[in-house]
C-alpha positions as CSV (number, residue, x, y, z in Angstrom):
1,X,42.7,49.4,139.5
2,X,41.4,51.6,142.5
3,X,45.1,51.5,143.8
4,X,46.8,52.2,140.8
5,X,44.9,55.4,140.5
6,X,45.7,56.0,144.3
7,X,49.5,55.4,143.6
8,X,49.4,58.0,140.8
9,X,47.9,60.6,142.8
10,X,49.9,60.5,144.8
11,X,53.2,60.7,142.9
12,X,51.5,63.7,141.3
13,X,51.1,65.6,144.8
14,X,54.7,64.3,145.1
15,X,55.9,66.0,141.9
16,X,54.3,68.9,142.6
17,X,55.9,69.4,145.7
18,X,59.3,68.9,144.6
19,X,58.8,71.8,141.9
20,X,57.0,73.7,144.3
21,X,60.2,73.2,146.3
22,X,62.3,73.9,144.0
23,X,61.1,77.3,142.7
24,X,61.1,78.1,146.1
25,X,64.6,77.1,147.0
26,X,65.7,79.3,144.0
27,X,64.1,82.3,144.8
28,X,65.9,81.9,148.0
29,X,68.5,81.7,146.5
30,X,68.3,85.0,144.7
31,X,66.8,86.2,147.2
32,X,70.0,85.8,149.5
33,X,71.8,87.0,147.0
34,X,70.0,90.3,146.4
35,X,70.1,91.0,150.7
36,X,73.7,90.2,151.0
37,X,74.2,93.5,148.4
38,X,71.9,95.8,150.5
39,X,69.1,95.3,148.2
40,X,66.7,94.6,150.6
41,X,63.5,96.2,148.4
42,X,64.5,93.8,145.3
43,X,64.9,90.8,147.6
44,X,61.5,91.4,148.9
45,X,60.3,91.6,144.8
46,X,61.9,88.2,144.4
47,X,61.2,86.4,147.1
48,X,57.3,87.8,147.9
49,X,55.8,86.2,144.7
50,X,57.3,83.3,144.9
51,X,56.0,82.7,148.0
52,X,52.7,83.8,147.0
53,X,52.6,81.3,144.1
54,X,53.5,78.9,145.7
55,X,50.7,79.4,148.2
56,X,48.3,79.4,145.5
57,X,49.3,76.6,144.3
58,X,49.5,74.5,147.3
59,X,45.7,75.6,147.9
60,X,44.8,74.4,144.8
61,X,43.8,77.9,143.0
62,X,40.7,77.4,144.4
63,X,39.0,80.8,145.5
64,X,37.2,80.1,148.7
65,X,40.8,78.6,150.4
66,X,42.2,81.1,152.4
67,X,45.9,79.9,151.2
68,X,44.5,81.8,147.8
69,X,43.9,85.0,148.9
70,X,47.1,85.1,151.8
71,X,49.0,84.3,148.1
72,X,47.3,86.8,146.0
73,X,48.4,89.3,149.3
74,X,52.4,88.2,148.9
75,X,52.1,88.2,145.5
76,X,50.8,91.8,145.1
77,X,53.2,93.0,148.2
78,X,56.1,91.1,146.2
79,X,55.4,93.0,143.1
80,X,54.9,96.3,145.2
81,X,58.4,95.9,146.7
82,X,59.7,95.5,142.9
83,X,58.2,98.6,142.0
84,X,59.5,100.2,144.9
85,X,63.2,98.7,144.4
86,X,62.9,100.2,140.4
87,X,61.7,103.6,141.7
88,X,64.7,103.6,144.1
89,X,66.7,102.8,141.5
90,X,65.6,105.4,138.9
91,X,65.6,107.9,141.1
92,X,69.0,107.6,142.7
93,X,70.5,107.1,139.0
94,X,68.7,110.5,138.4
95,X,70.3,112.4,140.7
């Protein structure tokens, strides 16, 4: 029964991974996109969270991992870089 459990676990972790992968690949993706049109502060918003999710995840959401708190740092810088990209936005459309 032991190695059932084991076989599980580790599809799981495999699953994981794939979607992990995934999400990644396709904030790449739009990512790419978003750079190849000069957008280089919306690309950052993309791409930036993603990554930082993705690092949380990967550690587990666990507090004390430092692959936690290096996500929570993308994450934030990602959303930073959106906010930057909107104000850039706004205030070129004002003008």
């Amino acid at each position: 029964m032991a190695v059932v459990r084991e076989i599980t676990f580790w599809e799981d972790f495999a699953m994981w991974i794939a979607v992990l992968g995934l999400i990644l690949l396709l904030g790449a993706a739009s990512a790419i996109n978003q750079a190849r049109k000069g957008r280089w502060y919306t690309a950052g918003g993309v791409l930036l969270p993603i990554l930082g999710v993705d690092l949380m995840l990967f550690g587990g959401v666990e507090r004390h991992t430092s692959f936690f708190w290096l996500g929570v740092l993308l994450a934030v810088a990602g959303f930073g870089m959106e906010f930057m990209a909107y104000w850039r936005t706004r205030a070129s459309g004002a003008e």
